[in-house]
C-alpha positions in Angstrom: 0.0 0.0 0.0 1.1 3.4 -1.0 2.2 6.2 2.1 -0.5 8.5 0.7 -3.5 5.8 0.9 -2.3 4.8 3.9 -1.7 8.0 5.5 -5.5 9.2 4.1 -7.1 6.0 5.7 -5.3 6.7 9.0 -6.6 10.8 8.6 -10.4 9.3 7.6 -10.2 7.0 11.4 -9.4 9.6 13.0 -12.0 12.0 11.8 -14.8 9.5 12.9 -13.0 9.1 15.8 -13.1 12.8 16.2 -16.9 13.2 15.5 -17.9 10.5 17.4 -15.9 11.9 20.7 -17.5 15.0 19.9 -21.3 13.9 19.0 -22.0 13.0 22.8 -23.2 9.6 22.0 -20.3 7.9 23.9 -19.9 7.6 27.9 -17.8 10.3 29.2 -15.1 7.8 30.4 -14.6 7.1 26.6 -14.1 10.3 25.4 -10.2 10.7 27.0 -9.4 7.1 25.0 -11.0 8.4 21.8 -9.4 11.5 21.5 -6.2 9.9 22.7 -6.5 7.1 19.5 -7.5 10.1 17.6 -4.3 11.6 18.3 -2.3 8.4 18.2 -3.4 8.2 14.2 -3.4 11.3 12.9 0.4 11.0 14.6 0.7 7.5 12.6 -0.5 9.0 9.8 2.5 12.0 9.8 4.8 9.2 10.4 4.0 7.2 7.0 4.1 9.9 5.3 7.7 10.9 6.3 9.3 8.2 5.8 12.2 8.4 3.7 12.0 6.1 0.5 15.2 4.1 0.9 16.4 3.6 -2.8 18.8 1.3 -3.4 21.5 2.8 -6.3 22.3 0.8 -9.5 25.8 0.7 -10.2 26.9 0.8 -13.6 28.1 -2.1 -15.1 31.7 -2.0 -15.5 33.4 -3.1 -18.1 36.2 -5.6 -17.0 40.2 -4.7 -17.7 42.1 -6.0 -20.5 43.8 -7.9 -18.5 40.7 -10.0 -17.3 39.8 -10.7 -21.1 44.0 -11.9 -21.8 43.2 -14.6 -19.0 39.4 -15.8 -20.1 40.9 -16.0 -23.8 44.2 -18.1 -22.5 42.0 -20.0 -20.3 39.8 -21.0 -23.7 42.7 -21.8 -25.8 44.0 -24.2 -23.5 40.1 -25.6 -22.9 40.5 -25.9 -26.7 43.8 -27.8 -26.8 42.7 -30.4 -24.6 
């Protein structure tokens, strides 16, 4: 799942969870847990979206010595030989 999706689900929670804690339809000892949850995603959601994309960098393919090429061709002549 993409950061943004992920980071608009986690907003979209913790709007319900906002308008419910705020509607009155929920027993006043729930309103501190809600509010803390809503907190705890909108804070979740500021994390996914700063975090850094960890690329990994493609090295460019070398090309190999002269020397290197010498010892494959030497090594196939003897192959050859034998």
């Amino acid at each position: 799942m993409k950061a943004k999706n992920l980071a608009a689900i986690l907003l979209y929670v913790a709007v319900l969870f906002h308008l419910l804690g705020m509607s009155g339809w929920v027993v006043p000892e729930m309103v501190q847990p809600i509010q803390l949850a809503t907190l705890g995603l909108m804070l979740a959601a500021l994390v996914v979206l700063r975090q850094k994309k960890r690329r990994t960098k493609r090295r460019t393919a070398r090309k190999p010595p002269a020397e290197v090429n010498a010892l494959v061709d030497r090594a196939q002549e003897g192959d050859a030989a034998k």
